[in-house]
mmCIF file as Biopython writes it, N, C-alpha, C and O atoms, coordinates in Angstrom:
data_model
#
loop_
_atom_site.group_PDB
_atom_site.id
_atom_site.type_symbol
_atom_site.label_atom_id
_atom_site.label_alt_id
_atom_site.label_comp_id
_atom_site.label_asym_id
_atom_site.label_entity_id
_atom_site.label_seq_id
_atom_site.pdbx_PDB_ins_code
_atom_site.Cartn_x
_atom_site.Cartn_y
_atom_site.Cartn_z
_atom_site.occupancy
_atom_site.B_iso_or_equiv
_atom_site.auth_seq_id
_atom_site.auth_asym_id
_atom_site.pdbx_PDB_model_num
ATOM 1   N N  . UNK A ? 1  ? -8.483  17.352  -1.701 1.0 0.0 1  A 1 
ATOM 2   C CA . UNK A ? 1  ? -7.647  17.141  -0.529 1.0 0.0 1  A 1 
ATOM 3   C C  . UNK A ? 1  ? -7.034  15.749  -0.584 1.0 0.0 1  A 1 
ATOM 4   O O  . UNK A ? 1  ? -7.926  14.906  -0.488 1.0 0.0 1  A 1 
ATOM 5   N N  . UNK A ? 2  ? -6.024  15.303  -0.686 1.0 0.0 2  A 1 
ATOM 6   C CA . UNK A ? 2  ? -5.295  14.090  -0.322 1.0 0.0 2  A 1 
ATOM 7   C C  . UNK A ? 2  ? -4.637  13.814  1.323  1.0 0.0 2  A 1 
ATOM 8   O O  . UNK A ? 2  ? -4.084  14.625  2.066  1.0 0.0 2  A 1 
ATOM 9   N N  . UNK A ? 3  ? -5.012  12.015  1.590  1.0 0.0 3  A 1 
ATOM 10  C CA . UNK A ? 3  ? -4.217  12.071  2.897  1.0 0.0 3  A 1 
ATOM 11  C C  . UNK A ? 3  ? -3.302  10.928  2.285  1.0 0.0 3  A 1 
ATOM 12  O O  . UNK A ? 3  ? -3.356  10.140  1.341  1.0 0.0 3  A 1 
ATOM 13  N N  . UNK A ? 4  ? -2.343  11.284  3.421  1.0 0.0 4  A 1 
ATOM 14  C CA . UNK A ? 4  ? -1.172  10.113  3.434  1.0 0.0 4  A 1 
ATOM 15  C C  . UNK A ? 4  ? -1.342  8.542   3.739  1.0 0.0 4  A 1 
ATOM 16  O O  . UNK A ? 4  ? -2.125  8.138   4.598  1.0 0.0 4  A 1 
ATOM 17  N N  . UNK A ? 5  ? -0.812  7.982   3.225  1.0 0.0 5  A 1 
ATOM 18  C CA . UNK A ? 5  ? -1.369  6.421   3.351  1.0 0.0 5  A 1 
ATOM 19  C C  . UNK A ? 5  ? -0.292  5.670   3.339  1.0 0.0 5  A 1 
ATOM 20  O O  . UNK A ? 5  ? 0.561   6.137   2.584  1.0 0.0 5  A 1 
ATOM 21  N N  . UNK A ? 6  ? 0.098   4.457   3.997  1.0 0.0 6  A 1 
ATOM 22  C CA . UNK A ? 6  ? 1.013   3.420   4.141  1.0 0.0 6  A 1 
ATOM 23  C C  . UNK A ? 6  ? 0.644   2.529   3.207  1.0 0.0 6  A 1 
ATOM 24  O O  . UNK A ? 6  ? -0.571  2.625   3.036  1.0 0.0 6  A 1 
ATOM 25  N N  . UNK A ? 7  ? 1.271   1.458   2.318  1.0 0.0 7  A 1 
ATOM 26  C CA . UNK A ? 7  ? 0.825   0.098   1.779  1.0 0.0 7  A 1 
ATOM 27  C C  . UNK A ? 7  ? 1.290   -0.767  2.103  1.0 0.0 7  A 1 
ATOM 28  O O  . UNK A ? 7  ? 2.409   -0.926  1.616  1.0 0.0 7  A 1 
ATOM 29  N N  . UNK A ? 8  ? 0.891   -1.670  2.910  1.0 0.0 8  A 1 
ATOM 30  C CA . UNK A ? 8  ? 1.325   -2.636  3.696  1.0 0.0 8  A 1 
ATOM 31  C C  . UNK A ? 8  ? 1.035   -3.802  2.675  1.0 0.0 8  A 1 
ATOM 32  O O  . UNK A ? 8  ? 0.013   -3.863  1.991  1.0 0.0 8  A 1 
ATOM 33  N N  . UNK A ? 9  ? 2.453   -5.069  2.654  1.0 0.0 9  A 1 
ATOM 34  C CA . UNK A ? 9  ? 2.185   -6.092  2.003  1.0 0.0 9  A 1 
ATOM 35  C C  . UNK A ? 9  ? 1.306   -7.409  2.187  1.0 0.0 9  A 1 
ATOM 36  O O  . UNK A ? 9  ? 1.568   -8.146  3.138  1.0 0.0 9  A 1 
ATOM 37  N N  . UNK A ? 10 ? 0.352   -7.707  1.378  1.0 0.0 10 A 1 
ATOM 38  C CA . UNK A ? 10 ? -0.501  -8.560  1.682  1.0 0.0 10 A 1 
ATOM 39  C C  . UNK A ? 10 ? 0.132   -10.119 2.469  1.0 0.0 10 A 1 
ATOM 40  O O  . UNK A ? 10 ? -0.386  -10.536 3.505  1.0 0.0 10 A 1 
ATOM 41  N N  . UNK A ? 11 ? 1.103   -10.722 1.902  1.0 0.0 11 A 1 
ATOM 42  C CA . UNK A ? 11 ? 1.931   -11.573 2.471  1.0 0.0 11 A 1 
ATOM 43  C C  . UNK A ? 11 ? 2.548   -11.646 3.833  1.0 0.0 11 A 1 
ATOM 44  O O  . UNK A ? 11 ? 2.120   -12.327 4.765  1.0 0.0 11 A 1 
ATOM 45  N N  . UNK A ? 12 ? 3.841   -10.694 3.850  1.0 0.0 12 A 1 
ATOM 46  C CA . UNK A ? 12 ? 4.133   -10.747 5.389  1.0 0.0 12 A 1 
ATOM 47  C C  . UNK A ? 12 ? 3.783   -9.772  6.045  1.0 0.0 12 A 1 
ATOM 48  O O  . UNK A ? 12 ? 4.398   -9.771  7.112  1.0 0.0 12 A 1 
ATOM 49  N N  . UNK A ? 13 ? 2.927   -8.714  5.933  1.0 0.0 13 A 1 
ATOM 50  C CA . UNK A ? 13 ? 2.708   -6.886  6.524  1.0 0.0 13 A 1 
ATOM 51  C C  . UNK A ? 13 ? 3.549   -6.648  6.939  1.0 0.0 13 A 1 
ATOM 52  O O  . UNK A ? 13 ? 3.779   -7.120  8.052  1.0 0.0 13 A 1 
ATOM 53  N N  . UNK A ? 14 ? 4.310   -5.969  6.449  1.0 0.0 14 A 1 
ATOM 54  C CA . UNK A ? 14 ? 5.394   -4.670  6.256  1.0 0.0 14 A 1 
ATOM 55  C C  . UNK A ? 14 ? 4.896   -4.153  5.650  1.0 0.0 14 A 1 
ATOM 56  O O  . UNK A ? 14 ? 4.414   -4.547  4.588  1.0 0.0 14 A 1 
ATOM 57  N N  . UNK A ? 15 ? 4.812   -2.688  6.285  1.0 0.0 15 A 1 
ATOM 58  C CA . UNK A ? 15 ? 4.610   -1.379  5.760  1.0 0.0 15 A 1 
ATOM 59  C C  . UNK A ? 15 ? 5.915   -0.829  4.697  1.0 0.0 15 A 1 
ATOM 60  O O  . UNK A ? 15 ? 6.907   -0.177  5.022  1.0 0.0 15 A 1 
ATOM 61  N N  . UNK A ? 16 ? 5.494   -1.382  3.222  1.0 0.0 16 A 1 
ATOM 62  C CA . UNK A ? 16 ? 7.109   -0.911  2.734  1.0 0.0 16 A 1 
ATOM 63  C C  . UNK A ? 16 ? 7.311   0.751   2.077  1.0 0.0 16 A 1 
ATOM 64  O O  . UNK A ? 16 ? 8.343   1.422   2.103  1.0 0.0 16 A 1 
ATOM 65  N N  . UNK A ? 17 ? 5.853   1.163   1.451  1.0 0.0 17 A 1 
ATOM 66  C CA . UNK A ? 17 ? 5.323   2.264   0.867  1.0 0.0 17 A 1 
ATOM 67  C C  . UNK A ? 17 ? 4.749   3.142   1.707  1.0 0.0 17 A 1 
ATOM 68  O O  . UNK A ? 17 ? 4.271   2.810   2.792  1.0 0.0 17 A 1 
ATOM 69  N N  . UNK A ? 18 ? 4.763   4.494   1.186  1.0 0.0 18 A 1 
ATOM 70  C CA . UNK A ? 18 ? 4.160   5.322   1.659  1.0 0.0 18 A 1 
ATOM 71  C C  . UNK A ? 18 ? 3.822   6.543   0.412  1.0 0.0 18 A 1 
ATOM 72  O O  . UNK A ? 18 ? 4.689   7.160   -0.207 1.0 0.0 18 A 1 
ATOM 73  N N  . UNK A ? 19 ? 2.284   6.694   0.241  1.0 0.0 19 A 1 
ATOM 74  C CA . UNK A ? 19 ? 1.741   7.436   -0.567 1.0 0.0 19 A 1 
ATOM 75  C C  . UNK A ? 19 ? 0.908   8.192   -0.633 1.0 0.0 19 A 1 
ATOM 76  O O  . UNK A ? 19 ? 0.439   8.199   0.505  1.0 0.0 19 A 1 
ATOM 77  N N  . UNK A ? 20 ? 0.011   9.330   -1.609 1.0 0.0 20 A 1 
ATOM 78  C CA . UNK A ? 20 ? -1.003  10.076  -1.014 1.0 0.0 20 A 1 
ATOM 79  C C  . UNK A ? 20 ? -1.851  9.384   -1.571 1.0 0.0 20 A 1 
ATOM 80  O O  . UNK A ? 20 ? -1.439  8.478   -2.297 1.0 0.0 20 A 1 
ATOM 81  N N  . UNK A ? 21 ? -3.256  9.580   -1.419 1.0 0.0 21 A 1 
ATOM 82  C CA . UNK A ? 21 ? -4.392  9.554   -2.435 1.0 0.0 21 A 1 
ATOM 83  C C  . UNK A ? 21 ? -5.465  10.273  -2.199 1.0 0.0 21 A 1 
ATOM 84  O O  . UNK A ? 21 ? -5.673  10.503  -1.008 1.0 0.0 21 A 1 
ATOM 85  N N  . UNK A ? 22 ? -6.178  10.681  -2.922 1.0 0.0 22 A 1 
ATOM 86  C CA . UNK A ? 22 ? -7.444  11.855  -2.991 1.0 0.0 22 A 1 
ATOM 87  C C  . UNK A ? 22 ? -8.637  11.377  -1.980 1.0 0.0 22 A 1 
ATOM 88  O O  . UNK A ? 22 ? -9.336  10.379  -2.152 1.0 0.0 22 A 1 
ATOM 89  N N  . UNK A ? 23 ? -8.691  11.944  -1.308 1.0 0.0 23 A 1 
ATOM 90  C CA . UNK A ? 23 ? -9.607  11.827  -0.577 1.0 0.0 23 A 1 
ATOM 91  C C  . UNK A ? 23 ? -11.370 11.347  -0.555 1.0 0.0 23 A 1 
ATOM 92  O O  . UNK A ? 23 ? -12.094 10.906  0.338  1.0 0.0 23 A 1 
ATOM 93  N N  . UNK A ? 24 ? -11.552 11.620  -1.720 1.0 0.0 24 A 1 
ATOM 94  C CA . UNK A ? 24 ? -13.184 11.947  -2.563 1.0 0.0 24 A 1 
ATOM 95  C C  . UNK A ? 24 ? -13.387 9.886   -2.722 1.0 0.0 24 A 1 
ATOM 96  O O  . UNK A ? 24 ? -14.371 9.158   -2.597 1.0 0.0 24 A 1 
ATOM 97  N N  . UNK A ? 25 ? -12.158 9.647   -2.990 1.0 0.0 25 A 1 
ATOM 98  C CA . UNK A ? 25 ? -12.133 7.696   -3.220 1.0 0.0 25 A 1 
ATOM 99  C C  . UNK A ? 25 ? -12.229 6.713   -1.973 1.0 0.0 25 A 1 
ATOM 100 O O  . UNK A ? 25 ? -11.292 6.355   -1.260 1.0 0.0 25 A 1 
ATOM 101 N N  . UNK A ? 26 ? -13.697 6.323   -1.857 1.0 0.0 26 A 1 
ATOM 102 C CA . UNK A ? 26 ? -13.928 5.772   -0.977 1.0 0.0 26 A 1 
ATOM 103 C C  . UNK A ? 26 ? -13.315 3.907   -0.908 1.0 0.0 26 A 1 
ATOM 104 O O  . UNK A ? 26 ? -13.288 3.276   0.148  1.0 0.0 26 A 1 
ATOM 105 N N  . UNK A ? 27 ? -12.958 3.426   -2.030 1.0 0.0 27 A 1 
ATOM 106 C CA . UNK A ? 27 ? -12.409 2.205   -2.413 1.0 0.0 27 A 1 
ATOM 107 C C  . UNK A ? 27 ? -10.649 2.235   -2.169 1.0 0.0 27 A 1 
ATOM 108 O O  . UNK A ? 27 ? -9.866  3.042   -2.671 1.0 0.0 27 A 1 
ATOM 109 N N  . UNK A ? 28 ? -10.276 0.921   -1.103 1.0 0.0 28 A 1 
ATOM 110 C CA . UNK A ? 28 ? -8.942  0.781   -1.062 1.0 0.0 28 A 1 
ATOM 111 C C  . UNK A ? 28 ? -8.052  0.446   -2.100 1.0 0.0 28 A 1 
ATOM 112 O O  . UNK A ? 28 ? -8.087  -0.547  -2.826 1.0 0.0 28 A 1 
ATOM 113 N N  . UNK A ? 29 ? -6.902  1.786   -2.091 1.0 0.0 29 A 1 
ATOM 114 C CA . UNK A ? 29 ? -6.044  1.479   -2.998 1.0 0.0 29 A 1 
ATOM 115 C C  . UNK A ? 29 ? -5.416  0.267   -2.729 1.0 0.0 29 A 1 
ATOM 116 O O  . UNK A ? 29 ? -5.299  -0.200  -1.596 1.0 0.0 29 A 1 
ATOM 117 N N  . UNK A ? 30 ? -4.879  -0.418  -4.084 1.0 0.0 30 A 1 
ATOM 118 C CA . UNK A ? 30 ? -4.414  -1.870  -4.192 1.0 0.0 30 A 1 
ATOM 119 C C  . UNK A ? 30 ? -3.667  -2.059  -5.537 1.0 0.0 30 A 1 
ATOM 120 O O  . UNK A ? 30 ? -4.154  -2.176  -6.661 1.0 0.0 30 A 1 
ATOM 121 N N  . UNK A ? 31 ? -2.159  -2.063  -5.092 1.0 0.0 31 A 1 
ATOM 122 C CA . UNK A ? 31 ? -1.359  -1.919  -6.309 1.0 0.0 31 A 1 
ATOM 123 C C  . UNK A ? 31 ? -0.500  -3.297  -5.960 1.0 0.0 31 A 1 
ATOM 124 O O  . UNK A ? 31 ? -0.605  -4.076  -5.013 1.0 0.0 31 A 1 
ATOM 125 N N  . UNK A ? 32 ? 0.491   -3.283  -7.237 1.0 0.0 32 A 1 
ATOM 126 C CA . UNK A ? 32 ? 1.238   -4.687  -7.176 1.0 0.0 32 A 1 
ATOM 127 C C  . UNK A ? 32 ? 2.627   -4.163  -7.175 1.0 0.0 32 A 1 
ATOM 128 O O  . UNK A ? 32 ? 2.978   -3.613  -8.219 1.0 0.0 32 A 1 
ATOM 129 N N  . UNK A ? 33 ? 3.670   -4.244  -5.992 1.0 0.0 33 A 1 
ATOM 130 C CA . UNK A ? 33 ? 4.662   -3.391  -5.830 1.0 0.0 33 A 1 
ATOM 131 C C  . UNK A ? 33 ? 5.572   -4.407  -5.375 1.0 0.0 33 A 1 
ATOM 132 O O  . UNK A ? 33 ? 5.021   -5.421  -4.947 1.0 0.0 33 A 1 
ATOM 133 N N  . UNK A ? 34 ? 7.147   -4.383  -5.358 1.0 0.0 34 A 1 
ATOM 134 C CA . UNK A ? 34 ? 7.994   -5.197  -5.144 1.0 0.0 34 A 1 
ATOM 135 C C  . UNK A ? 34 ? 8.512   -5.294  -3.457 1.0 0.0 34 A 1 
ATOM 136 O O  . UNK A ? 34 ? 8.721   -4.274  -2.801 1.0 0.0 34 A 1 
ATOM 137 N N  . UNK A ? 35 ? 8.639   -6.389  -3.015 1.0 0.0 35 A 1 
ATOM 138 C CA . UNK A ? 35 ? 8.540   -6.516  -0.922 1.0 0.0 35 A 1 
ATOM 139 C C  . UNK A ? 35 ? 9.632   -6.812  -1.136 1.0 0.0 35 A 1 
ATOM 140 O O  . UNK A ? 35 ? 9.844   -7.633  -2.028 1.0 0.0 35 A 1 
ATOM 141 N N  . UNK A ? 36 ? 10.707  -6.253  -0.402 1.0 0.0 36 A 1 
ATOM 142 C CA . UNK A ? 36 ? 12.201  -6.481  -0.012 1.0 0.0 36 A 1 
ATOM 143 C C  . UNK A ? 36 ? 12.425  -7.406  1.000  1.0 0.0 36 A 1 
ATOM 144 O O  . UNK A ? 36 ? 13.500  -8.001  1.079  1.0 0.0 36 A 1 
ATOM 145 N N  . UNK A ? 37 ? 11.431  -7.600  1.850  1.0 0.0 37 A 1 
ATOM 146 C CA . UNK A ? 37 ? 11.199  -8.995  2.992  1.0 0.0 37 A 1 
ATOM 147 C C  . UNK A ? 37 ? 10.932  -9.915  2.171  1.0 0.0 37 A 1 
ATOM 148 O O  . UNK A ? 37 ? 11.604  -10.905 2.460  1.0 0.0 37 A 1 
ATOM 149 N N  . UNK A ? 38 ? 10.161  -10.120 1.118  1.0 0.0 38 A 1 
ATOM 150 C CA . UNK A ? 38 ? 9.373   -11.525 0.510  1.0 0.0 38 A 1 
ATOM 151 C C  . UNK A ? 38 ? 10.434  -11.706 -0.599 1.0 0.0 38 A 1 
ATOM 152 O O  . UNK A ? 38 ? 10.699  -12.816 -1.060 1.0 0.0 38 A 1 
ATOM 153 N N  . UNK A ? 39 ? 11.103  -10.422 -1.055 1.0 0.0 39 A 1 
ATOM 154 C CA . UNK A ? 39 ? 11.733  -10.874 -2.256 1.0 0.0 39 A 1 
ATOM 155 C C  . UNK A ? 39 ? 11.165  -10.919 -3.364 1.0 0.0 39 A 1 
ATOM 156 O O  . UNK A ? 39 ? 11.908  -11.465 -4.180 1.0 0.0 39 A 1 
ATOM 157 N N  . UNK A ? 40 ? 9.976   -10.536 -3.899 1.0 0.0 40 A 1 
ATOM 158 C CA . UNK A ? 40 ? 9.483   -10.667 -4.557 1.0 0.0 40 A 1 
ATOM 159 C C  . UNK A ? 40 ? 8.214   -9.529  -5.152 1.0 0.0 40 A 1 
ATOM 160 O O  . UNK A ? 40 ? 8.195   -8.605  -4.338 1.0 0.0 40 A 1 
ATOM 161 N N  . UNK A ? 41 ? 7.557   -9.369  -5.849 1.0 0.0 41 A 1 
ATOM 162 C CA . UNK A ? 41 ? 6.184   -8.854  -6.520 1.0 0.0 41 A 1 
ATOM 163 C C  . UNK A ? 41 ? 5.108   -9.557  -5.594 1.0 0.0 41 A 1 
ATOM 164 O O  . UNK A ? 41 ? 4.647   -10.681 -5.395 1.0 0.0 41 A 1 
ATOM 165 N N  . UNK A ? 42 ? 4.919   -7.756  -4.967 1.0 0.0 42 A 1 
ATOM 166 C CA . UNK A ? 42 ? 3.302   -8.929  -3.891 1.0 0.0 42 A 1 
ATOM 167 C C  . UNK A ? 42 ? 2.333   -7.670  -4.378 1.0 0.0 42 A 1 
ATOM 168 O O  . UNK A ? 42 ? 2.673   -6.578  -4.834 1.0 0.0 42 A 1 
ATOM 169 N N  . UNK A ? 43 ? 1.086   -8.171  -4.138 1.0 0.0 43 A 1 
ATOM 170 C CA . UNK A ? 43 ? -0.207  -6.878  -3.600 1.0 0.0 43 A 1 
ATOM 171 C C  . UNK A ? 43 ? 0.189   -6.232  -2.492 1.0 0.0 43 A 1 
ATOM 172 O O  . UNK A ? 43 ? 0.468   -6.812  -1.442 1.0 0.0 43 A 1 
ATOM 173 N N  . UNK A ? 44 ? 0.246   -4.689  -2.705 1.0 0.0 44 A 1 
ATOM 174 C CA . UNK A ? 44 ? 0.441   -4.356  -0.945 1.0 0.0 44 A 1 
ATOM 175 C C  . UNK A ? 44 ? -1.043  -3.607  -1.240 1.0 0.0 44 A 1 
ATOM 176 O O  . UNK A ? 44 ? -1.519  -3.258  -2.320 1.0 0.0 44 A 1 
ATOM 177 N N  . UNK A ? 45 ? -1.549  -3.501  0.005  1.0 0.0 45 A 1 
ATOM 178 C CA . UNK A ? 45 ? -3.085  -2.771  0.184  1.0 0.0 45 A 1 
ATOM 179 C C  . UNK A ? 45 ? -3.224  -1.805  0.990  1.0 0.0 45 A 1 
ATOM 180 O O  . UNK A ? 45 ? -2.564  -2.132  1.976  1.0 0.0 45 A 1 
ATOM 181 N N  . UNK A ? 46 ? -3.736  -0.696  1.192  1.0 0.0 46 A 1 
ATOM 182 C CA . UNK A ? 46 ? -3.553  0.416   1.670  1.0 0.0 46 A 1 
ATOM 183 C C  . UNK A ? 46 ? -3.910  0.346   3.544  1.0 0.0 46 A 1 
ATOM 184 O O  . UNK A ? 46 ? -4.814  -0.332  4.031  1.0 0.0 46 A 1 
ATOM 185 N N  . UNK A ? 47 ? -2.936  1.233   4.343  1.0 0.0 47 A 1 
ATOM 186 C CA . UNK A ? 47 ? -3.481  1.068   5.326  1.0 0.0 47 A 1 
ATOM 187 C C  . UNK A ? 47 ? -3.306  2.425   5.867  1.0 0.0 47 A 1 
ATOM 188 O O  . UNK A ? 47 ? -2.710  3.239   5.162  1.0 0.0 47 A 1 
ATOM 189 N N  . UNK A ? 48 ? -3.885  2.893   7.391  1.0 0.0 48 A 1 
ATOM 190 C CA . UNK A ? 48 ? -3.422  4.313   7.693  1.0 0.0 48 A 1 
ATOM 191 C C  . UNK A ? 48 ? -1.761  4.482   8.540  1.0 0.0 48 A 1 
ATOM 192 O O  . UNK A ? 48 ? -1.320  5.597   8.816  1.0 0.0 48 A 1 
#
């Protein structure tokens, strides 16, 4: 089962992403994705 998930940027939080992930993974997803507010390559970290 997968739920839907937001990735909000670690820097300024904006929610810029939106993705699924499997449910069974109890550890927050944490990818390195590009922020159109910061301008730049940030960590965004998963939120609901």
């Amino acid at each position: 089962m997968t739920i839907k998930i937001a990735l909000k940027c670690s820097v300024c939080g904006h929610k810029n992403y939106y993705t699924e992930k499997n449910n069974t993974k109890k550890t927050k997803l944490s990818l390195r994705k590009y922020c159109p507010n910061c301008n730049k390559h940030t960590e965004h970290v998963e939120t609901k």
